[in-house]
LUMBATI-134911 format. One record per residue: residue in one letter; x, y, z of N, C-alpha, C, O in turn. Coordinates in Angstrom, 1 decimal, decimal comma, always signed. Example, Ala and Ser with C-alpha at 12.3 -4.5 7.8 and 13.67 -1.06 7.14 Angstrom:
BEGIN
   rest     n_c1     n_c2     n_c3    ca_c1    ca_c2    ca_c3     c_c1     c_c2     c_c3     o_c1     o_c2     o_c3
      a    +13,2     -5,7     +7,8    +12,3     -4,5     +7,8    +13,2     -3,3     +7,8    +14,2     -3,3     +8,5
      s    +12,8     -2,2     +7,1    +13,7     -1,1     +7,1    +12,9     +0,0     +7,9    +13,4     +1,1     +8,0
//
This chain:
BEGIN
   rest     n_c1     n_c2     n_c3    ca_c1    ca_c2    ca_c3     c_c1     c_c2     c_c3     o_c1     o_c2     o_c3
      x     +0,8     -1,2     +0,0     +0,0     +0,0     +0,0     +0,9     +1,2     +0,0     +1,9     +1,2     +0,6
      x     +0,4     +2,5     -0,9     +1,8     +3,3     -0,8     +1,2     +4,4     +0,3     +0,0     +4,5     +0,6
      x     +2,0     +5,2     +0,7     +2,4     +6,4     +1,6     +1,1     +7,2     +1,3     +0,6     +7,5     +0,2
      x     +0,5     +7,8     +2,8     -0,9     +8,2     +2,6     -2,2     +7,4     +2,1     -3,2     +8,1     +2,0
      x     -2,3     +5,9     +1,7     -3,6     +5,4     +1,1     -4,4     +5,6     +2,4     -4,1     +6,1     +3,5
      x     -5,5     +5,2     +1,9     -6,4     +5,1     +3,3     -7,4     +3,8     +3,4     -8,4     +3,6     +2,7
      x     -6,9     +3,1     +4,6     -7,4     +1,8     +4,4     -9,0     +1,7     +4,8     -9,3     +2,0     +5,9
      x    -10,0     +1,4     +4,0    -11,4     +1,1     +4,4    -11,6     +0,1     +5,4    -10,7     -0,7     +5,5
      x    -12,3     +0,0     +5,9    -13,0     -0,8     +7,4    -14,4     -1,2     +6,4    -15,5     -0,6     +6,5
      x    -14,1     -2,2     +5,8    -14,9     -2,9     +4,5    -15,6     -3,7     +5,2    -14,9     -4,1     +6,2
      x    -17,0     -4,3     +5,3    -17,6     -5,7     +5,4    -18,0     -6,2     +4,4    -19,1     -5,7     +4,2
      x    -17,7     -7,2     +3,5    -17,9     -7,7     +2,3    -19,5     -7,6     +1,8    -20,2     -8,4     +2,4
      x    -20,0     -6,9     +1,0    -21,3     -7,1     +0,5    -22,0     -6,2     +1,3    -23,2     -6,1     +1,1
      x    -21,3     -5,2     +2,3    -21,9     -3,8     +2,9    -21,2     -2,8     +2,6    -20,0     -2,9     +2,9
      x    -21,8     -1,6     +2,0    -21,5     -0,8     +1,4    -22,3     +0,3     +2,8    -23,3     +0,2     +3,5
      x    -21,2     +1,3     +2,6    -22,0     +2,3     +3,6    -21,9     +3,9     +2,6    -21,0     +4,5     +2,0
      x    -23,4     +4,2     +2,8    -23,7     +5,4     +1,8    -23,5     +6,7     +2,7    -23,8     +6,7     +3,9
      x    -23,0     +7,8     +1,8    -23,7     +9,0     +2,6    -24,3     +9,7     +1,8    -23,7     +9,6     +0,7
      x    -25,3    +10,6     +1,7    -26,1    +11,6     +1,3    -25,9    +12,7     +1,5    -26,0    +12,8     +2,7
      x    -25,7    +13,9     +1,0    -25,8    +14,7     +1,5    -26,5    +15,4     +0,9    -26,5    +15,4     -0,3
      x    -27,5    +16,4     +2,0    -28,8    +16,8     +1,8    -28,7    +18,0     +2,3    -27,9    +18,4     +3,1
      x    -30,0    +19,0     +1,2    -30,3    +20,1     +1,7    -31,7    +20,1     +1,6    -32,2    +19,0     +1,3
      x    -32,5    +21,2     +1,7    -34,0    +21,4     +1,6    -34,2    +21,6     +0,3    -34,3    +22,8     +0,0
      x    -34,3    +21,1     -0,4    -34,8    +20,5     -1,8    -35,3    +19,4     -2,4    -35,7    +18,6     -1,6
      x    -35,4    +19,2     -3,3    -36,1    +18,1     -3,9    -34,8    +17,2     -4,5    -34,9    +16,0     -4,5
      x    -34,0    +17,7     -4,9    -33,2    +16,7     -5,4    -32,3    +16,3     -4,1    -32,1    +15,1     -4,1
      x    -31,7    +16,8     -3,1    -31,1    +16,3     -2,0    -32,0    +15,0     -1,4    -31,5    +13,9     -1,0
      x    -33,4    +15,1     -1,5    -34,2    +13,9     -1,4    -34,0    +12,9     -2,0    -33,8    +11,7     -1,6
      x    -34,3    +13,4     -3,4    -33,9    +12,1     -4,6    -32,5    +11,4     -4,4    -32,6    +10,2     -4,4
      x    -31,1    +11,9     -4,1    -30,3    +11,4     -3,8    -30,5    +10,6     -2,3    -30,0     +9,5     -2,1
      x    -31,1    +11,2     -1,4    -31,1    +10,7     +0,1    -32,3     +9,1     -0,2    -32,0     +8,0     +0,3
      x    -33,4     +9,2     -1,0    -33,9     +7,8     -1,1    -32,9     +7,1     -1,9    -32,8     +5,9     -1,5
      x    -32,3     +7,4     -3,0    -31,9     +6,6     -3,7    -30,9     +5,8     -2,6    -31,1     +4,6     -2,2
      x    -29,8     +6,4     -2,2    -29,1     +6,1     -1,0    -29,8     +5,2     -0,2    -29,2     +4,1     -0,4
      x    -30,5     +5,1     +0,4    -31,7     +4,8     +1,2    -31,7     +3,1     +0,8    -31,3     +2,1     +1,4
      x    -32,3     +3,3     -0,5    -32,4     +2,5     -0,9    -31,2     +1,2     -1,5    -31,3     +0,0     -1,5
      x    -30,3     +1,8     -1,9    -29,2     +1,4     -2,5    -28,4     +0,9     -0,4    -27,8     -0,2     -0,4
      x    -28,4     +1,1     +0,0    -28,2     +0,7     +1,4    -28,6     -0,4     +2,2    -28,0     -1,0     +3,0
      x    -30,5     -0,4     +1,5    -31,6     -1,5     +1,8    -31,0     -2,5     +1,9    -30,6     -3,3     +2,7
      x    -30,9     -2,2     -0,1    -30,8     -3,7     -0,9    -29,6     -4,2     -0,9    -29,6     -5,3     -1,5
      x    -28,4     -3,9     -0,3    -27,2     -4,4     -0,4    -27,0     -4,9     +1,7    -26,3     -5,9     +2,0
      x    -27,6     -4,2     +2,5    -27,6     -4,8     +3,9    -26,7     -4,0     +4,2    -26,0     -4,5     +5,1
      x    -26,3     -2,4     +3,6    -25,5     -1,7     +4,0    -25,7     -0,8     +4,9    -26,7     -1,2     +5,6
      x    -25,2     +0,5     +5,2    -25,5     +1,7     +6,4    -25,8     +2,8     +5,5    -25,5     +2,8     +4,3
      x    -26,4     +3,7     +6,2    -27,0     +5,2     +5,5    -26,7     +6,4     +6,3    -27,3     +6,7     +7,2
      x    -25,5     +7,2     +5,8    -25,8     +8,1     +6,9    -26,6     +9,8     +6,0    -26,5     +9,9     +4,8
      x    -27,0    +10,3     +6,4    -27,5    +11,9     +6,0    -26,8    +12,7     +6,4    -26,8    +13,0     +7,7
      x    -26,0    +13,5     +5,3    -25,2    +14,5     +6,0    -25,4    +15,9     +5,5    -25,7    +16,0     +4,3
      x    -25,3    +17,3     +6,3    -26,1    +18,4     +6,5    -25,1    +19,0     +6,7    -24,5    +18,6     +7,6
      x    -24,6    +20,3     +5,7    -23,7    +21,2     +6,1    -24,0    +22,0     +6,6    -24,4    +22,5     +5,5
      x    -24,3    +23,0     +7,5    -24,3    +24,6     +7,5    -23,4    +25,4     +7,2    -22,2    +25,0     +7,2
      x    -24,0    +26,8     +6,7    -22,5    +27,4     +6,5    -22,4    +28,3     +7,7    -23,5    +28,4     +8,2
      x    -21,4    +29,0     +8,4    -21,1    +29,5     +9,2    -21,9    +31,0     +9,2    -21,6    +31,7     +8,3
      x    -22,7    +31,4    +10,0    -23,2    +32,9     +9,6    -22,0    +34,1     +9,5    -21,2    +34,2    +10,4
      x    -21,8    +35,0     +8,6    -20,6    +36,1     +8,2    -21,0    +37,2     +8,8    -20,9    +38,3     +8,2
      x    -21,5    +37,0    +10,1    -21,8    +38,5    +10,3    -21,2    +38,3    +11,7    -21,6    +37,7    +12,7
      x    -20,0    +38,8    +11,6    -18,7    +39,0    +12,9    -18,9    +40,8    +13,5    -17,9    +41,3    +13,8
      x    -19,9    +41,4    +13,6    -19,6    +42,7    +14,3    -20,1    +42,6    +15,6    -20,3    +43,6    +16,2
      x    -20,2    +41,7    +16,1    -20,8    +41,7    +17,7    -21,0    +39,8    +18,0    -21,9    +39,1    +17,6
      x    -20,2    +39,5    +18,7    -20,0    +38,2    +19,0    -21,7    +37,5    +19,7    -22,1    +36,6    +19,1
      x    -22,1    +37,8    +20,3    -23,6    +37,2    +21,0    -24,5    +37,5    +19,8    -25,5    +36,8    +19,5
      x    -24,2    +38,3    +19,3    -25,2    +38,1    +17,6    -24,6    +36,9    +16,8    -25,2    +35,9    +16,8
      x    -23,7    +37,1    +16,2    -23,1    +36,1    +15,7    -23,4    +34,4    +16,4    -23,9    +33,4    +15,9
      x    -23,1    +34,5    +17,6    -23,7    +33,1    +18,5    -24,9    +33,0    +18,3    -25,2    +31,8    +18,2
      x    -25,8    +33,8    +18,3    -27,4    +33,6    +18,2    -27,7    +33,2    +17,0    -28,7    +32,5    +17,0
      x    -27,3    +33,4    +16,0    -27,1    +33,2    +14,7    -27,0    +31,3    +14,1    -27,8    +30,5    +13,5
      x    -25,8    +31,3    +14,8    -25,2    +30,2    +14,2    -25,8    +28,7    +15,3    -25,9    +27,5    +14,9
      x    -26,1    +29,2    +16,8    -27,1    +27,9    +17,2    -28,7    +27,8    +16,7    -29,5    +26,9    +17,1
      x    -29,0    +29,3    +15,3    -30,6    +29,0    +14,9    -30,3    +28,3    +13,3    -31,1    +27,7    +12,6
      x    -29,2    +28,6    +13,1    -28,7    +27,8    +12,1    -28,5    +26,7    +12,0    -28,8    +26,0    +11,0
      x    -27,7    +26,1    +13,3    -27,4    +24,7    +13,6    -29,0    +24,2    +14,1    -29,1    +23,1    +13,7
      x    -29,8    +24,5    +14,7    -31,1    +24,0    +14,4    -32,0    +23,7    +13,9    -32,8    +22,7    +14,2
      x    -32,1    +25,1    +12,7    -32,6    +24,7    +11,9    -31,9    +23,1    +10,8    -32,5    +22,1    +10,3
      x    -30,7    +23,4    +10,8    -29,9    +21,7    +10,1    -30,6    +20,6    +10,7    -31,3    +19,8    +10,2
      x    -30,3    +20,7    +12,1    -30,7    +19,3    +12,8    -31,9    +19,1    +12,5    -32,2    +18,0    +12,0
      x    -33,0    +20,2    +12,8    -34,7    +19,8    +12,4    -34,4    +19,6    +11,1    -35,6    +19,2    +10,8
      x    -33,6    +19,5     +9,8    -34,2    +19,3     +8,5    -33,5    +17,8     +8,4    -33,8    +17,0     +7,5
      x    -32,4    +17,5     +9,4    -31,8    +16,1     +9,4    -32,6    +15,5    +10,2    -32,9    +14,4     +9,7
      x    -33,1    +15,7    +11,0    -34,1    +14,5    +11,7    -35,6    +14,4    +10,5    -36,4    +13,4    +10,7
      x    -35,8    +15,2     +9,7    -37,2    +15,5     +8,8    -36,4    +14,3     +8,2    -36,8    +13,1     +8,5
      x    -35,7    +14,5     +7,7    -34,8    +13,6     +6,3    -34,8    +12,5     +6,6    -35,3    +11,7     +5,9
      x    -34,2    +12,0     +8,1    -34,0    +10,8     +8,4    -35,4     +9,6     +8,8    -35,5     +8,4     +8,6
      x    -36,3    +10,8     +9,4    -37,3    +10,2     +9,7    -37,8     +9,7     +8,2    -37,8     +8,4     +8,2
      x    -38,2    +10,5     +6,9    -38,5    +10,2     +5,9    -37,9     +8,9     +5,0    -38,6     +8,2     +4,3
      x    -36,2     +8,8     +5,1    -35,7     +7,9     +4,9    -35,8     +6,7     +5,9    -36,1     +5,6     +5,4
      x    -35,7     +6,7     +6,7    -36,3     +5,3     +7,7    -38,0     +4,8     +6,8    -38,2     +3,8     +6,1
      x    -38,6     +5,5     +7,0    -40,1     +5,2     +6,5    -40,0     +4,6     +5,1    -40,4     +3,5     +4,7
      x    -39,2     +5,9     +4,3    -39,5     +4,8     +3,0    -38,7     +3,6     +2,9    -38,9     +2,8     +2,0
      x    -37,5     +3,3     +3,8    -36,7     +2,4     +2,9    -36,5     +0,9     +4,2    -36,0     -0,2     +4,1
      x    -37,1     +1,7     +5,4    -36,7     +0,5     +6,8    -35,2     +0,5     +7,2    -34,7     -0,3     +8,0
      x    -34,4     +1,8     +6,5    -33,2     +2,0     +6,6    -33,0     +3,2     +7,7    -33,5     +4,3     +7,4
      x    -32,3     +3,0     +8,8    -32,3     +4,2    +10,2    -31,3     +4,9     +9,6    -30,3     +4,2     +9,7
      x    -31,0     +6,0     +9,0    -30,0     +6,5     +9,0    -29,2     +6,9    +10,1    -29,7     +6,9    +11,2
      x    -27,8     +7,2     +9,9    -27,3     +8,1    +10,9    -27,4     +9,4    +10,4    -27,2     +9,8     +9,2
      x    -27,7    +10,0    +11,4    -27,3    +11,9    +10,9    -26,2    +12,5    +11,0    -25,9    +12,4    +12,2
      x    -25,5    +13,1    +10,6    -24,5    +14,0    +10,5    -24,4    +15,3    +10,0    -24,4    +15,5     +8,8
      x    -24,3    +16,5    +11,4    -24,5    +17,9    +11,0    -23,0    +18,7    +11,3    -22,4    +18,8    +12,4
      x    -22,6    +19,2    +10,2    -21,1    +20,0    +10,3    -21,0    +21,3     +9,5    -21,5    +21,4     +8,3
      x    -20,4    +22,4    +10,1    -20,2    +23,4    +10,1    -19,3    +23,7     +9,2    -18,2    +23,0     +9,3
      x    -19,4    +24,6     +8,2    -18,4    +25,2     +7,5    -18,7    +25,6     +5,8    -19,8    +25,9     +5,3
      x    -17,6    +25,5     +5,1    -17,9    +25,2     +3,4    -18,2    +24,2     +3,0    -17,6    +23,1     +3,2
      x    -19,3    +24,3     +2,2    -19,9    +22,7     +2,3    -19,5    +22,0     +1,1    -20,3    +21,0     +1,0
      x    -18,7    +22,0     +0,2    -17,9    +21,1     -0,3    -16,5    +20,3     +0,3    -16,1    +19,2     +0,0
      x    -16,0    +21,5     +1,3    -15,0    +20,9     +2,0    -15,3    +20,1     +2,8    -14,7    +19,1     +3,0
      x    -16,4    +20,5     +3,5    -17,1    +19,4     +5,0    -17,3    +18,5     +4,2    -17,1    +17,4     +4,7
      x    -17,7    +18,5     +3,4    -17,9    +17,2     +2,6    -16,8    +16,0     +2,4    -16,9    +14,8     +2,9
      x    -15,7    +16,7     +1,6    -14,5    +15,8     +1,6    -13,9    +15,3     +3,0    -13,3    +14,2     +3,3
      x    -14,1    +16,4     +4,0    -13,5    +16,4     +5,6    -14,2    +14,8     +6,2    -13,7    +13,8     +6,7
      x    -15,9    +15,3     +5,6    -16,6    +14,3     +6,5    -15,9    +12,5     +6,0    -15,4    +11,6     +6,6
      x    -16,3    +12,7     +4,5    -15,7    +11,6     +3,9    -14,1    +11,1     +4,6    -13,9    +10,1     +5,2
      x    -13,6    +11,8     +4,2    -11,8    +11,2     +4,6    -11,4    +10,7     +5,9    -10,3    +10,1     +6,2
      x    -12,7    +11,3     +6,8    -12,3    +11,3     +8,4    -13,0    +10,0     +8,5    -12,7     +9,4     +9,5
      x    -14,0     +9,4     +7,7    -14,7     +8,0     +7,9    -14,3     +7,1     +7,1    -15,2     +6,6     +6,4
      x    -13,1     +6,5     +7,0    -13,1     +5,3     +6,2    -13,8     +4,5     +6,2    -13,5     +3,7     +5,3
      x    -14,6     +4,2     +6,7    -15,6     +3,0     +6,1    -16,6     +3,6     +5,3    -17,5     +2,9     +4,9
      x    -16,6     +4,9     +4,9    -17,6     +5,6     +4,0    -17,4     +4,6     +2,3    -16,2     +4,8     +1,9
      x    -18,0     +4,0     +1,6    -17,6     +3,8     +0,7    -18,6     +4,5     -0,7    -18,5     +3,7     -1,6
      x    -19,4     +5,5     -1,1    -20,1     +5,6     -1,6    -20,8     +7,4     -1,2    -21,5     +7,6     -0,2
      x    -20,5     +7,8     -1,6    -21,1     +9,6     -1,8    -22,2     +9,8     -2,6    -22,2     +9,4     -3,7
      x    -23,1    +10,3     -2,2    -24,6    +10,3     -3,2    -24,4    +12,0     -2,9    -24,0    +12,7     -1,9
      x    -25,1    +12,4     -4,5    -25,6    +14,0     -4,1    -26,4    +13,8     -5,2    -26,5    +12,9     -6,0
      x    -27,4    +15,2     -5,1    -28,7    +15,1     -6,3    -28,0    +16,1     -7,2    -27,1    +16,9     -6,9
      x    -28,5    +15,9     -8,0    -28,4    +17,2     -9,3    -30,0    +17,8     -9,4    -31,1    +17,4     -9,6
      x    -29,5    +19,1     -9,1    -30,8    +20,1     -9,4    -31,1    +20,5    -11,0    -30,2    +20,9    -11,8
      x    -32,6    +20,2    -11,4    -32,7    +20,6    -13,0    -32,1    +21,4    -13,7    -31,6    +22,5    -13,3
      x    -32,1    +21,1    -14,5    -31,5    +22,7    -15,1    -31,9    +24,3    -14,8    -31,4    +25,3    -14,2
      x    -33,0    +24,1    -15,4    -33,5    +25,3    -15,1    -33,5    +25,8    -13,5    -34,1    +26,8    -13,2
      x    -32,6    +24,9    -12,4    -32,8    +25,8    -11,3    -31,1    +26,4    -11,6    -30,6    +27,1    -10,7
      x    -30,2    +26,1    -12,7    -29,4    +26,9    -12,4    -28,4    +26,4    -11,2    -27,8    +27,3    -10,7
      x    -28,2    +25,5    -10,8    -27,5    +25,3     -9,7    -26,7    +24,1    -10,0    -26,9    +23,5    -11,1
      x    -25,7    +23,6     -9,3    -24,7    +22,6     -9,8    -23,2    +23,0     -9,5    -22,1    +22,4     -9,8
      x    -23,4    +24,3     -8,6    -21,5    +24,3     -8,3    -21,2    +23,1     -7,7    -20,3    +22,4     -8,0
      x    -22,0    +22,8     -6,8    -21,2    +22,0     -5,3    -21,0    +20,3     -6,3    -20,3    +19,4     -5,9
      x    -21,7    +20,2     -7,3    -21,3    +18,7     -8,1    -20,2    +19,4     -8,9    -19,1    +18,9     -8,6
      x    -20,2    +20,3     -9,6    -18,7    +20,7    -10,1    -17,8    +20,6     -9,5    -16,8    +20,0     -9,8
      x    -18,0    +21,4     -8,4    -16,5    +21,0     -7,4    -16,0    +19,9     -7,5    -15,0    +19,5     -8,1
      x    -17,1    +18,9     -6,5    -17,0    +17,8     -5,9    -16,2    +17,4     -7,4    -15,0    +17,5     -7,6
      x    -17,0    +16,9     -8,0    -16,1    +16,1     -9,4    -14,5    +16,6    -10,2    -13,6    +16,0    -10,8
      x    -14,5    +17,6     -9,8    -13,2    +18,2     -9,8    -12,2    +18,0     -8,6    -11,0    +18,2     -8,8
      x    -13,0    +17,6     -7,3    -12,0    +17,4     -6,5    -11,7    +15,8     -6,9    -10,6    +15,6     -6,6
      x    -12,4    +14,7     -7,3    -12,2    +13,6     -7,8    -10,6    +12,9     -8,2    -10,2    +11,8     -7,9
      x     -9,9    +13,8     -9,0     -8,9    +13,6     -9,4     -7,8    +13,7     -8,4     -6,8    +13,3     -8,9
      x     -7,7    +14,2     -7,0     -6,9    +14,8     -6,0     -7,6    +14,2     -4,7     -6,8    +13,6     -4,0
      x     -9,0    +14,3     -4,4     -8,8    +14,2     -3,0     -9,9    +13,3     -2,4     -9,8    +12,9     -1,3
      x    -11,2    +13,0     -3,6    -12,2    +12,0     -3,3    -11,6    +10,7     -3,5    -11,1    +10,6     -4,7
      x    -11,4     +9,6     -2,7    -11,1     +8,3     -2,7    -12,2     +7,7     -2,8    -12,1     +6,6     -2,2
      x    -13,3     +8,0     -3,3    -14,4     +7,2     -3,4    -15,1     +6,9     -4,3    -14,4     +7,2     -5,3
      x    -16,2     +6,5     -4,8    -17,2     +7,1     -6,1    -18,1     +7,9     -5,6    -18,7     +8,0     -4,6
      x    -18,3     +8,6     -6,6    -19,8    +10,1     -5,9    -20,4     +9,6     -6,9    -19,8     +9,6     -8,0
      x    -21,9     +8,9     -6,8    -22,9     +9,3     -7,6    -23,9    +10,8     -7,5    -24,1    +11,5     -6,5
      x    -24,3    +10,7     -9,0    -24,9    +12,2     -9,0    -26,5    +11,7     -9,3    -26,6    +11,2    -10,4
      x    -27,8    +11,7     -8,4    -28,7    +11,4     -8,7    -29,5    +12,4     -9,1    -29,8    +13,3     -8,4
      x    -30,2    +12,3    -10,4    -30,6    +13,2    -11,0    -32,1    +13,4    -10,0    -32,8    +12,4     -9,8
      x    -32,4    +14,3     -9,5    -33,6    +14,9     -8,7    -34,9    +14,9     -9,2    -35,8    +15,3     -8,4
      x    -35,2    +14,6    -10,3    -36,0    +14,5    -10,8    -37,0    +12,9    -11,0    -38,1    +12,8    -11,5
      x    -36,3    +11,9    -10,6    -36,3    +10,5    -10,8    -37,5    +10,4     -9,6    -37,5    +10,9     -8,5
      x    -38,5     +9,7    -10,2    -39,8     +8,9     -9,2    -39,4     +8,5     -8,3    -38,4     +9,0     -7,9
      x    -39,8     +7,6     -7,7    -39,5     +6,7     -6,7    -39,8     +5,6     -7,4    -39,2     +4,6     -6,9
      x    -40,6     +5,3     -8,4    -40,6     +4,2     -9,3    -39,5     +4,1     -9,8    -39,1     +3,0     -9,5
      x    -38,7     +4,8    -10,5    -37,7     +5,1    -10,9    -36,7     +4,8    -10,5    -35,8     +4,2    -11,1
      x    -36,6     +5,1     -9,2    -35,1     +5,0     -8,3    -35,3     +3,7     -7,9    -34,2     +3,3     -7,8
      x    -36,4     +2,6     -7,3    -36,7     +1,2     -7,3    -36,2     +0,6     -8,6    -35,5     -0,5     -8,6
      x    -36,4     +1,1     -9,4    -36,2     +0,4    -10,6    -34,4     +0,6    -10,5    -33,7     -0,4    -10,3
      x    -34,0     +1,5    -10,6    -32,0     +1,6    -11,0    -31,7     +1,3     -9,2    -30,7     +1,8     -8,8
      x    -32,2     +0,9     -8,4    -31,3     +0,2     -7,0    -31,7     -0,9     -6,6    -31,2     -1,5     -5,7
//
């Protein structure tokens, strides 16, 4: 194994997914697909939730008030998520809520968990115009993701997503 690899904590035929979710419709589509793709292999699911840090530094007890309605608002949309993925798939997620840039928390959350083998994120339609955080991500692919990221398109049924997991 050469200098720096990073060894997985593998159980043969379990794959452990993470999702990561925001309040949208495609963070869902990726979080069932996950879900499901977790089911059917007898693997783990976790849901992961970035916040970004609030940028308003001119008075510290503002800024604090800020950033624990931020971090609860995350938690209430990770416990929403999780409850919803338990129901549809019999799969308990774990939750995971972290602070910062949320492409980096991303890689951070990944690298710091070797047994993560599998990254899900949704793709928002076109017309919403959105798609940096899969650009990144797939950009950081060549350098710092050791995994595979699927990109679940947001738009896919739940018929759909039974059908491809």
């Amino acid at each position: 194994m050469s200098q720096g690899a990073v060894t997985r904590s593998h159980v043969a035929g379990q794959l452990a997914f993470v999702a990561c979710v925001a309040n949208d419709a495609h963070s869902r589509a990726a979080a069932r697909f996950a879900a499901l793709r977790a089911r059917n292999t007898g693997g783990r699911l976790e849901i992961l939730h970035v916040v970004q840090p609030p940028e308003f530094q001119h008075w510290a007890a503002v800024g604090d008030l800020m950033r624990a309605e931020i971090t609860a608002e995350g938690q209430t949309l990770l416990n929403t998520i999780g409850a919803e993925m338990a129901a549809f798939s019999g799969v308990q997620p774990l939750l995971k809520l972290r602070e910062g840039r949320i492409g980096e928390e991303i890689l951070r959350h990944v690298e710091g968990d070797p047994s993560i083998n599998i990254l899900v994120v949704g793709a928002a339609p076109p017309e919403a115009r959105r798609g940096s955080l899969i650009s990144w991500l797939a950009g950081q692919l060549a350098g710092q993701l050791r995994i595979p990221l699927v990109i679940v398109p947001g738009t896919l049924s739940d018929s759909e997503l039974q059908d491809l997991t």
